[in-house]
C-alpha positions in Angstrom: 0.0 0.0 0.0 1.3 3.5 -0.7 2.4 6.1 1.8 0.1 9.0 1.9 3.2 11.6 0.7 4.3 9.1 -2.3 2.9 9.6 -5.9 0.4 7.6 -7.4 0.0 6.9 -11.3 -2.1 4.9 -13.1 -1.7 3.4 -16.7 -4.6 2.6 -18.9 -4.8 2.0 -22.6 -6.0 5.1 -24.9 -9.1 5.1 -26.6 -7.9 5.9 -29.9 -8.6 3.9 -33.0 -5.1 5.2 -34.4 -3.0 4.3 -32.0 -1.7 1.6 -29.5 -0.2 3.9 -26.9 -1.5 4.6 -23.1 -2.4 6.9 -20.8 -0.5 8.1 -17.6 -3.2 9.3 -14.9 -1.2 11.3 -12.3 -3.5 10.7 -9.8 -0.7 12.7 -6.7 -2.2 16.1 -5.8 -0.4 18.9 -6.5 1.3 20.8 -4.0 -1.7 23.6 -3.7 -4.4 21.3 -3.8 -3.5 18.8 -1.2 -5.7 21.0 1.5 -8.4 21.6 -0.9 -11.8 20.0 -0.2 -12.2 18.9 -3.8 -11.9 15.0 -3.9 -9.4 13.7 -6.0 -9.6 11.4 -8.9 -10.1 7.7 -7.8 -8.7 4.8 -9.7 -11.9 4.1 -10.2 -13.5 7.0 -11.8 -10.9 7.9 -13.7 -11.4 4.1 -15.6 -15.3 4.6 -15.7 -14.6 8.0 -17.2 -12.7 6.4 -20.0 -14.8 3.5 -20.6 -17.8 5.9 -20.7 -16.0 7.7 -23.4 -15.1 5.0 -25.5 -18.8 4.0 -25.0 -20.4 7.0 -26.4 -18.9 6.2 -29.9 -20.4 2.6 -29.9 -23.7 2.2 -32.4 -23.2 5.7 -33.6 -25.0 6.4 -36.9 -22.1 7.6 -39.5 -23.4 10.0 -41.7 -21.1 10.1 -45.3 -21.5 12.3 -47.9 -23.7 11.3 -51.1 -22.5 10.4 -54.6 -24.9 13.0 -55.7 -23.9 15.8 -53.2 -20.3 15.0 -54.2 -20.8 15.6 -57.3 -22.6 19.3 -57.2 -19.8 20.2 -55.3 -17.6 19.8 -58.4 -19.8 21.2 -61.1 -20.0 24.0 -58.7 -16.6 24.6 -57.8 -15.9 24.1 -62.0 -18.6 26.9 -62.8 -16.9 29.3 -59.9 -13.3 28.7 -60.6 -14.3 29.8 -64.3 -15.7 33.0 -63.2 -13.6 34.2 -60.3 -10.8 33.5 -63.3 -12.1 35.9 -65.6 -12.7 38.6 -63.1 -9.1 38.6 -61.6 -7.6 38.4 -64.9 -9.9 41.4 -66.2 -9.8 43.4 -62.9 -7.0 42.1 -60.1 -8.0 43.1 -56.4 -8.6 42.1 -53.5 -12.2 40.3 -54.1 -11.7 38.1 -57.2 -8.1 37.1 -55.7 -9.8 36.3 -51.6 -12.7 34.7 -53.9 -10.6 32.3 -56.2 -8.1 31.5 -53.2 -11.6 29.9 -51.3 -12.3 28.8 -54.8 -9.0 26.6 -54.8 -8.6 25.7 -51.4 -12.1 24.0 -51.4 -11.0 22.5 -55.2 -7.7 20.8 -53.7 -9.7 19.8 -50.3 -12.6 17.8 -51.7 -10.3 16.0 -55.0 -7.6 14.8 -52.6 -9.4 14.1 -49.7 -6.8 15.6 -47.5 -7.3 17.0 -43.9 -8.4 20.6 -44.2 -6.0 21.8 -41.7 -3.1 20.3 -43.8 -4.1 22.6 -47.1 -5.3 25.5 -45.8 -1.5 26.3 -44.2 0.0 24.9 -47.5 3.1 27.2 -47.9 3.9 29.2 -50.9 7.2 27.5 -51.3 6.1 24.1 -51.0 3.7 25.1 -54.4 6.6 27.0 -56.3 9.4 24.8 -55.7 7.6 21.3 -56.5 9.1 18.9 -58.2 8.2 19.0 -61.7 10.7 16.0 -63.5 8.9 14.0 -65.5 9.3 10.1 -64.4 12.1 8.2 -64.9 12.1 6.0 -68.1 12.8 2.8 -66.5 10.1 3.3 -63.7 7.7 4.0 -66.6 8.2 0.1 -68.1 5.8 -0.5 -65.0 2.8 1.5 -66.2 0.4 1.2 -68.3 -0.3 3.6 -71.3 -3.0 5.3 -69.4 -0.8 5.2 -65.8 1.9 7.4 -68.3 -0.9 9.7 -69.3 -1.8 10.2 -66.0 1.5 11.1 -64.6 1.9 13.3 -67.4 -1.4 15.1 -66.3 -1.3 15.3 -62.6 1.4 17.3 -60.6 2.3 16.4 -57.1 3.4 18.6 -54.2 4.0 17.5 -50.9 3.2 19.2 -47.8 3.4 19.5 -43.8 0.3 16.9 -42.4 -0.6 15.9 -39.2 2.2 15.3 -36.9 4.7 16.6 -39.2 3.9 13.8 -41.9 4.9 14.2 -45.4 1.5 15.0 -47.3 1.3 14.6 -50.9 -1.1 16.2 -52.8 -2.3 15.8 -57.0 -2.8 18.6 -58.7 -5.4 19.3 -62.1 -4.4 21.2 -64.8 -7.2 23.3 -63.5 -5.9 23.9 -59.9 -2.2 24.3 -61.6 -3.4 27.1 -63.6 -5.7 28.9 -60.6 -2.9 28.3 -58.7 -0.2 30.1 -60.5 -2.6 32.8 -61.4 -2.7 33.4 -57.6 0.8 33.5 -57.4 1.3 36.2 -60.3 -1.6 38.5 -58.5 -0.1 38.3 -55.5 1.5 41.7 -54.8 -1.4 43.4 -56.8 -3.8 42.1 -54.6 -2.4 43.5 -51.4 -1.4 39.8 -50.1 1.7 40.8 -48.2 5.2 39.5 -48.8 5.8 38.3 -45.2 2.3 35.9 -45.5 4.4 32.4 -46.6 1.0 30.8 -46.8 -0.4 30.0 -50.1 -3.8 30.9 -49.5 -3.2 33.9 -47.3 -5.6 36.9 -46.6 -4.5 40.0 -48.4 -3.8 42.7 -45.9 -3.2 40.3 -42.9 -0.4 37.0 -42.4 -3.1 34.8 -42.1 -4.9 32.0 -44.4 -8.2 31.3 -45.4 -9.7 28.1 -43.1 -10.8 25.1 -45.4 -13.6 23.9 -43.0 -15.4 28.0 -43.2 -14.8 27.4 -46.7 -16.3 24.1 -47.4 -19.1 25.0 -45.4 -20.1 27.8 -47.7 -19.7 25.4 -50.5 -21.9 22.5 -49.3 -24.5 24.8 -48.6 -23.9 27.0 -52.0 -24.0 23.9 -54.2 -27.2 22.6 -53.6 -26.4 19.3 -51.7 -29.4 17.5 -50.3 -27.3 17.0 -47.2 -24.9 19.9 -46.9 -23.7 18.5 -42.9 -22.3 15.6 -44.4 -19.6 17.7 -46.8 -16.9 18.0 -44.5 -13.3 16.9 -44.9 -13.2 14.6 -41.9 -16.6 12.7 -43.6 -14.9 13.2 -46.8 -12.1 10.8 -46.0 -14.0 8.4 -44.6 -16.5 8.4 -47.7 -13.5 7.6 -49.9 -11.7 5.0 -47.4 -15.4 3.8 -47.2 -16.0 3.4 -51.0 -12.6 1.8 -51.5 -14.1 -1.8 -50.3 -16.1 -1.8 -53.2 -12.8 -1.8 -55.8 -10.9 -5.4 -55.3 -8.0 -3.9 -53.9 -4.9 -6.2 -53.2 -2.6 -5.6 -49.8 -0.1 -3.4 -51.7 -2.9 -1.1 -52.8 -4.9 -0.7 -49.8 -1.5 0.4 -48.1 -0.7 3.0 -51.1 -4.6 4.5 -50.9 -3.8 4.3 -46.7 -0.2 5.9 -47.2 -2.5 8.7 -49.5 -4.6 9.7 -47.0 -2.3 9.6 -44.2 -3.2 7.0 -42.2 -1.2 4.8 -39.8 -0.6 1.3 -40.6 -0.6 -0.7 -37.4 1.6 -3.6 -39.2 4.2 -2.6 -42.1 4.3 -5.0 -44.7 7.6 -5.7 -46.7 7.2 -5.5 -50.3 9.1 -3.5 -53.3 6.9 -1.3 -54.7 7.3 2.1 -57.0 8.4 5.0 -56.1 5.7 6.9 -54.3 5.3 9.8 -56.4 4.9 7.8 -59.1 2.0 5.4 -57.4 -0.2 8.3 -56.0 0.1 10.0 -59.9 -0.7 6.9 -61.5 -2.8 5.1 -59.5 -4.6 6.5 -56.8 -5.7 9.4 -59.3 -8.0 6.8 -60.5 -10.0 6.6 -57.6 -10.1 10.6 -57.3 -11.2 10.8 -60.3 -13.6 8.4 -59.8 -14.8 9.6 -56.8 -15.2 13.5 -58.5 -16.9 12.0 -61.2 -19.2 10.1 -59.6 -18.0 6.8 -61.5 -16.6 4.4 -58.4 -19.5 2.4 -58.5 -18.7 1.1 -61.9 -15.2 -0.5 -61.5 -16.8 -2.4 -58.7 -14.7 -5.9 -57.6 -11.6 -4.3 -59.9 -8.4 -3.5 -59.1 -6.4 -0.5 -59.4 -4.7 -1.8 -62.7 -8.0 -3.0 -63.8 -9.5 0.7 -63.4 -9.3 2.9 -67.0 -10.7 6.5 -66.9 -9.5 8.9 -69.5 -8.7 12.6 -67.2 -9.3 14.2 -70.8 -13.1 12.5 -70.7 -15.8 14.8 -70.2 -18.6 13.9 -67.9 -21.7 13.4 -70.0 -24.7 15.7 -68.1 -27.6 13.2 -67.0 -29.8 14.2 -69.6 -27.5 13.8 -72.4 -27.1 9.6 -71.4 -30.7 10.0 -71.0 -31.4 11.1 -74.6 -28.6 8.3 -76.0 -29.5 5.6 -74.1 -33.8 6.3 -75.4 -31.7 6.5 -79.0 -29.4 3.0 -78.4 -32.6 1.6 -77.7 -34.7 2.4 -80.3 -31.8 1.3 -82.6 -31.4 -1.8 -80.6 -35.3 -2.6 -81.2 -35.1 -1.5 -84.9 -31.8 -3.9 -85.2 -33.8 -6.6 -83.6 -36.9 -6.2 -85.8 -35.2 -6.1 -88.8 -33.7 -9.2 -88.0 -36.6 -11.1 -86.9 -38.4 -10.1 -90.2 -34.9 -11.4 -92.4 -35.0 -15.0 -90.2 -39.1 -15.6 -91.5 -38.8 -15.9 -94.9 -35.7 -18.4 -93.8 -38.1 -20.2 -91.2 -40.9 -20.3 -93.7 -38.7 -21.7 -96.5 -37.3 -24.1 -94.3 -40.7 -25.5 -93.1 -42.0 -25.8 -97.0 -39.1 -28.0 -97.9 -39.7 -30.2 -94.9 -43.4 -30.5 -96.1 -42.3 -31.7 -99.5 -39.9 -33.5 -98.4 -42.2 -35.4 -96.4 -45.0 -35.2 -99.2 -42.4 -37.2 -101.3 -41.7 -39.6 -99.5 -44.9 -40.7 -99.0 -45.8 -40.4 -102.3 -42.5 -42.3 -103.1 -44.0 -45.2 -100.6 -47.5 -45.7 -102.3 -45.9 -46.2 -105.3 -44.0 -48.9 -103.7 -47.4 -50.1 -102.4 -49.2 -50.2 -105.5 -46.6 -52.0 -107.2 
């Protein structure tokens, strides 16, 4: 038993889906609180207080963003992105530049997936000095004609995450160009020289936040369910919709080294260089995912999956009116060969009746002979 003057701690595991580590409960009074009238924290409590926590999380309802949500975010973001273009090119200030900064930061947030915090204090060096080599020839006699069109597409930049973690993050030849545009207006549009953040406010050192930002959107856009467009939920739609591809172990620990997420147990394997991997292969299921198209390449793998970044998503109405026009073709097709196979069928049964009508004509003969 302990002496009333020693210490007292108490170890208990940490209620974190993330992580193995523990918990050290001092439970010694401080040197101020020793006379205080307050009671402490028991052994006891302190363990009730943690298993009620981990508790409260237990049969939860998730709420994850909807294909369809998803997808107005990005004709919305497209349509915006177009016209806060135009008006900074025309006319740089302040407005268009703060407007196609939120523009961008929300544009980079919701195609990558990535942590909101981790974007929207993206510094204006790591975007400026990226790495923009193109990929090494021999690493290339592992891809695919479409995996060497996508690295060709995307550009990757990496940035600070969570914990100091390398971040990378793909890039569209339409964020590239918003991007840089941003980077030429800077100094007319009051953004000050001592604000190292990409996405700074002009006339202040500080940045724009992703989550104010992608609040506006969701709300902007249209979505049926604008609470469930948030970066947290955003990741785990994607890491959600990933068991319906047939990803392999090496490819559920690429998409999982994507998003930044801890892997309890490293596996050994050789693999690709990593820049290369996220630009040819985890684009895929971005694209996917933007497009609305994941669904289709269900039980596939990530070399099995071929979408064109070029491709232009056909507007509902559009497949509406083709498919009506496939099928009338298909029925016209189908009819016309039905009425070519009668005359065949008809043909067919006449010479059977003759046939038959001879020889039975053949055997009276026989008879009356």
């Amino acid at each position: 038993m302990a002496e009333p003057g020693a210490s007292e701690k108490m170890t208990v595991p940490k209620c974190d889906s993330d992580s193995d580590s523990t918990v050290i409960i001092d439970l010694t009074p401080a040197d101020d609180e020793k006379d205080a009238s307050v009671p402490l924290l028991t052994r006891t409590d302190s363990v009730m207080a943690l298993r009620n926590l981990c508790e409260a999380k237990w049969n939860v309802p998730q709420l994850l963003p909807f294909t369809e949500d998803v997808r107005k975010m990005h004709q919305f973001l497209s349509v915006q992105r177009i016209e806060c273009r135009r008006k900074l090119e025309e006319e740089p200030s302040k407005k268009p530049w703060a407007e196609l900064a939120k523009i961008t930061l929300c544009d980079v947030i919701l195609f990558n997936r990535r942590r909101e915090g981790g974007v929207s204090k993206m510094s204006l060096s790591a975007f400026t000095l990226r790495d923009t080599s193109s990929t090494h020839p021999d690493v290339e006699l592992a891809l695919s004609d479409l995996e060497k069109k996508l690295c060709k597409h995307f550009e990757r930049i990496e940035i600070r995450g969570k914990r100091d973690r390398k971040v990378p993050i793909l890039l569209t030849p339409d964020m590239l160009a918003s991007m840089e545009l941003l980077v030429k207006t800077r100094q007319i549009c009051d953004v000050s020289d001592d604000n190292q953040f990409m996405f700074g406010r002009p006339q202040a050192l500080t940045y724009f936040r992703g989550s104010d930002v992608i609040r506006w959107v969701a709300r902007s856009c249209g979505a049926n369910h604008p609470e469930a467009l948030s970066s947290t939920k955003l990741r785990k739609h994607m890491a959600t919709m990933s068991k319906v591809l047939n990803l392999n172990d090496n490819e559920m620990d690429d998409l999982a080294d994507f998003l930044g997420h801890d892997i309890r147990v490293h596996r050994q394997y050789y693999r690709l260089p990593e820049g290369t991997l996220q630009l040819a292969k985890i684009s895929k299921v971005l694209m996917a995912l933007e497009r609305g198209q994941l669904a289709e390449f269900k039980g596939r793998n990530l070399d099995e999956i071929n979408i064109d970044p070029e491709e232009k998503v056909v507007v509902d109405s559009e497949t509406s009116d083709a498919e009506d026009e496939d099928a009338a073709l298909s029925s016209s097709q189908s009819s016309g060969r039905s009425d070519e196979n009668m005359p065949l069928v008809r043909e067919v049964s006449d010479e059977a009746h003759t046939t038959k009508g001879s020889s039975k004509s053949k055997k009276r003969k026989w008879g009356d002979e």
